[in-house]
C-alpha positions in Angstrom: 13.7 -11.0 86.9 10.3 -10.7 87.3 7.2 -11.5 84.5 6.8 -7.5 84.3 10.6 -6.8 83.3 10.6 -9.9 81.5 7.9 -8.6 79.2 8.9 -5.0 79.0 12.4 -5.8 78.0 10.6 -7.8 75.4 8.5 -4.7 74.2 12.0 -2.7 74.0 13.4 -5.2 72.1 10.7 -5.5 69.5 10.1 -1.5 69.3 13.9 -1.4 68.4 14.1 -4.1 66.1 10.4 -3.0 64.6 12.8 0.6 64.7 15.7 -0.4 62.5 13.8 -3.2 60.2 10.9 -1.4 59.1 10.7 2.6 59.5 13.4 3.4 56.8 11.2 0.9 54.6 8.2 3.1 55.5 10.1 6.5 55.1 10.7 5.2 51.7 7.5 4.0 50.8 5.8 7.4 51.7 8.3 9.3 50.2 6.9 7.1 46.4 3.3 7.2 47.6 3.1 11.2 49.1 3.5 12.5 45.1 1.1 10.4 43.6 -1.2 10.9 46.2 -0.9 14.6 46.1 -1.8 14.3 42.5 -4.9 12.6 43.1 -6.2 14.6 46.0 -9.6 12.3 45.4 -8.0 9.5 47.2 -7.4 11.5 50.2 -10.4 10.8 51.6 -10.9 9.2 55.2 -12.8 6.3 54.7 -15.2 6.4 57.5 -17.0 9.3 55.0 -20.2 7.9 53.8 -18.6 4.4 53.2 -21.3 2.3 53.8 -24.7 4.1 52.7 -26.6 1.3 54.4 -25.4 -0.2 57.7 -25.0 -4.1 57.6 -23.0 -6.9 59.3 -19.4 -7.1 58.6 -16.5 -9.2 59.1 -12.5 -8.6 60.1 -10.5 -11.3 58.9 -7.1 -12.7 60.1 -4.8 -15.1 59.0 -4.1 -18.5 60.7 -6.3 -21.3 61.9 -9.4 -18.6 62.7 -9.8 -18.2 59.3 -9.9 -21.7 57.8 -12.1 -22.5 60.3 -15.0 -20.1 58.4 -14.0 -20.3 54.7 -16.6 -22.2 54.0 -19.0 -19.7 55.6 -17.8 -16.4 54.2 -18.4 -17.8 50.6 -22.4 -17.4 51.6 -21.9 -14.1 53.7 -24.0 -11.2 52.9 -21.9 -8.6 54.8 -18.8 -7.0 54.1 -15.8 -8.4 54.4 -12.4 -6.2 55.7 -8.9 -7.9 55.3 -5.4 -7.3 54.7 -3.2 -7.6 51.7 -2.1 -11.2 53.2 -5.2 -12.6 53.2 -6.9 -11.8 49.6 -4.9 -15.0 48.1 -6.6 -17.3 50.3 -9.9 -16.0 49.8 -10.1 -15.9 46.6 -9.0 -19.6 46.4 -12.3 -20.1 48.1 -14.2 -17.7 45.8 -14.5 -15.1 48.8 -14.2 -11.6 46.9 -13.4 -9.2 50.4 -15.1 -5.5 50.3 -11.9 -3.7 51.4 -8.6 -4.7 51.6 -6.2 -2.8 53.9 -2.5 -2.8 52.9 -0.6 -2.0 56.4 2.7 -4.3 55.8 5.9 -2.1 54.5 6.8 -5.2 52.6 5.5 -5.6 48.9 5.0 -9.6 48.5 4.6 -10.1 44.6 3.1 -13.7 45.6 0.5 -12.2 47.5 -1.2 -10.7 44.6 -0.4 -13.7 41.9 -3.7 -15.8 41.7 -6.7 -16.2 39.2 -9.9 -13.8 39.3 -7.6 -10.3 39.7 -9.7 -8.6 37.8 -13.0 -9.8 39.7 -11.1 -8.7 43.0 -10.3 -5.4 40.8 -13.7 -4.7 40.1 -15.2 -5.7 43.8 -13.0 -4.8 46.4 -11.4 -1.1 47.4 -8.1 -0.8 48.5 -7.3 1.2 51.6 -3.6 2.0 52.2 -1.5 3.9 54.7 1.2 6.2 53.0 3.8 3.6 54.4 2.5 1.0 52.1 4.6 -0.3 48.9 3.7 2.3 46.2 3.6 -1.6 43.9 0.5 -2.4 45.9 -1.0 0.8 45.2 0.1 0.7 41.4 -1.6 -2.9 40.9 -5.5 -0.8 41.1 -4.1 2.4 39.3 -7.1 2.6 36.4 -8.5 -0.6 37.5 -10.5 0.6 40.9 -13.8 0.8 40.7 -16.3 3.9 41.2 -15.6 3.9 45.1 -11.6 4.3 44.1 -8.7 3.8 46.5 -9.1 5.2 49.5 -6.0 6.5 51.5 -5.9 7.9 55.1 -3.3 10.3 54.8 -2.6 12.7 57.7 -2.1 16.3 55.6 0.8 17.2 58.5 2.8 14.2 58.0 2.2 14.6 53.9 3.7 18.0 53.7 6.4 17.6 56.4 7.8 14.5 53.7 7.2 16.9 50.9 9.0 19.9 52.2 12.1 17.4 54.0 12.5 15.9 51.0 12.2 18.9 48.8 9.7 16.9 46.9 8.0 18.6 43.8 4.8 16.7 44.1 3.5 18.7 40.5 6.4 17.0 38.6 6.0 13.7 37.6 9.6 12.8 36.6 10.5 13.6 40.4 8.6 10.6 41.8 8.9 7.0 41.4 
């Protein structure tokens, strides 16, 4: 078998696996996060929209040995700081409060989000989600985002496609989770 079938029955095999594991849990999660987003239309806005006012240097951080290797940097950075869900814990160990945090896992990981200084990283940071986030993660900064609020990229086909599938009544409350 050559490298190039080796490697595309790899990317099959992942696609299907990434198929079964996760898409039901991102059906789901969209499902909880179209009605409260369709009750706070404010959200709904791309974040590329006047985010930063004044252009400066930023930072994408992963996880891993990349980003031990400049904790003790960031602490002094004057930029802004992007990262994921996974890596707020860490940072904030090292008193590195990010700018935005992007939620893109399906997965809700209560550990993630149990560490001192929650309401510092409250105060600080805006959350940006997909709709196939955990509706948790976007519940931990309901009332407690700042003046910038939570910004969600939410593509208005896909939103009402769920809402009319699922004969979702987005003005009812007691209909959503």
């Amino acid at each position: 078998m050559s490298e190039e079938s080796i490697i595309a029955t790899k990317k099959d095999t992942f696609r299907k696996q990434w198929m079964n594991n996760n898409v039901p849990m991102e059906a789901k999660n969209a499902f909880e996060n179209y009605c409260y987003l369709k009750g706070h239309k404010e959200l709904c806005v791309p974040l590329y929209k006047d985010t930063l006012k004044t252009p400066k240097p930023a930072v994408v951080l992963g996880s891993g040995s990349s980003l031990n290797t400049v904790l003790s940097i960031l602490k002094d950075w004057k930029g802004t700081i992007f990262c994921s869900s996974s890596q707020v814990r860490v940072l904030m160990k090292h008193g590195c409060i990010p700018d935005y945090i992007g939620g893109i896992d399906p997965r809700y990981d209560a550990k993630e989000w149990d560490f001192e200084g929650k309401d510092k990283l409250f105060a600080k940071a805006t959350y940006i989600n997909a709709p196939s986030t955990p509706h948790e993660q976007t519940k931990l900064y309901k009332g407690r985002q700042h003046s910038e609020g939570v910004y969600v990229r939410s593509d208005p086909f896909t939103g009402d496609w769920v809402a009319a599938f699922a004969h979702i009544d987005c003005t009812n409350p007691s209909t959503s989770s």
